[in-house]
Residue, then its C-alpha position, 0 to 999 in steps of 0.5 A: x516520554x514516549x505516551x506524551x509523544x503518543x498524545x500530541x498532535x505532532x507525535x500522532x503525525x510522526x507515526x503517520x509518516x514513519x509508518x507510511x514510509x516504512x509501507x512504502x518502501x514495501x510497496x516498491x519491492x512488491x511491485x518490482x516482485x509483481x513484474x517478474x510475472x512477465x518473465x514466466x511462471x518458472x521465474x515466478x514462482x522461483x522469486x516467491x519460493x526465494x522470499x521464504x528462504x532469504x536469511x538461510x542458514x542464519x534464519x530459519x525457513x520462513x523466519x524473515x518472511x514472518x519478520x517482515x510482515x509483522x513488521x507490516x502488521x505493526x506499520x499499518x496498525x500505528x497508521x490507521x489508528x493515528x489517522x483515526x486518532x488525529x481525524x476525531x481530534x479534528x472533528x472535535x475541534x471543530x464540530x461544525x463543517x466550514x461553510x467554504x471548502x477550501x478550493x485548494x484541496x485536492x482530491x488526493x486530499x478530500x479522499x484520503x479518509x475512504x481511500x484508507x478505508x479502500x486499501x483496508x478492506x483490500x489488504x483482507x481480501x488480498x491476503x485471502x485471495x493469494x496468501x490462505x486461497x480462502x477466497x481464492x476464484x478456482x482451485x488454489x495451488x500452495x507453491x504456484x503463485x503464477x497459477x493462481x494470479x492467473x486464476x484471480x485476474x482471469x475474473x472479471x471481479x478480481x479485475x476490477x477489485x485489484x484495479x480500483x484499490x491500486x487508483x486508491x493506492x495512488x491517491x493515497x501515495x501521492x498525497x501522503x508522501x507531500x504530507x510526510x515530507x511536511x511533517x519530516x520538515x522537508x518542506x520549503x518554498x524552494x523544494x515544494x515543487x520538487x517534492x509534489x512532483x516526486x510525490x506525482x510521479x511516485x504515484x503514478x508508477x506504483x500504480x501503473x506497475x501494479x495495474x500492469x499484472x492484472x491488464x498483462x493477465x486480460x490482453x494474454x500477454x501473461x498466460 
């Protein structure tokens, strides 16, 4: 049952939004996490010490934080092959590019392909910058997270990179909430405005929230 799930268009389109929603509610947390920056490197580093305790004693050191990203892993895994999977399915169902794009597309819509090619390969670099410091711009600090976002976004490139994937962020967000919420069947005459403007409004505050770390960083505001 679950391989002919897996198999059907619908299916492919239910792990989509599943497993977009499930990195959604991420993203919320982790920017709310994100903001505590302003309030100073002791209350900082205090947040991203407590995310390797939650569960003590109950769980072990760590233990709920490694469960939360495999739980992430799995979610943007299940999602990039199931667009993947439900593009070359397009593709195959038809060969040939329509003669008309469609004037209603939006360029949420148009971008959604090499907007998750975006956010992929900054998911990489984000993790070796701030999570192993393989990357990392200066000398990373194991246990000072404020220190070494203040290393990352005092480059003129850790700018640029982190900025540009949060826009992306946004489009895809915006864009794949109103999808979600089709596939769930939510959609209707009567609440499609409301779920667009949702869908809008969600985008933009993710993406000014997250963008507000790295412009606190370059306007001295977070020093």
């Amino acid at each position: 049952m679950a391989r002919t799930a897996w198999d059907s268009t619908v299916g492919k389109k239910t792990v989509m939004a599943v497993s977009g929603l499930v990195m959604l509610l991420y993203l919320v947390a982790h920017m709310i996490g994100n903001l505590k920056i302003y309030f100073g490197a002791e209350e900082f580093n205090h947040y991203a010490h407590w995310l390797r305790t939650v569960g003590e004693p109950f769980m072990h050191y760590e233990w709920t934080l490694w469960l939360i990203r495999v739980v992430l892993v799995v979610a943007v895994v299940a999602h990039a092959v199931s667009a993947y999977q439900l593009s070359r399915r397009g593709i195959t169902a038809r060969p040939s590019k329509y003669v008309h794009k469609k004037p209603r597309s939006s360029y949420a819509t148009r971008t959604m392909r090499w907007g998750g090619i975006i956010l992929g390969l900054f998911i990489v670099w984000h993790i070796l910058d701030l999570t192993t410091g393989t990357v990392h711009s200066g000398g990373f600090e194991t246990g000072k997270p404020y220190q070494n976002v203040l290393d990352t976004f005092s480059t003129w490139y850790g700018d640029v990179v982190y900025i540009t994937a949060m826009l992306a962020l946004g489009l895809h967000i915006r864009h794949g909430f109103w999808s979600a919420a089709q596939t769930f069947g939510a959609g209707s005459r009567s609440r499609d405005r409301a779920l667009k403007t949702t869908a809008n409004i969600l985008a933009l505050l993710l993406t000014a929230g997250f963008v507000a770390v790295p412009v606190g960083v370059m306007t001295g505001v977070v020093s």
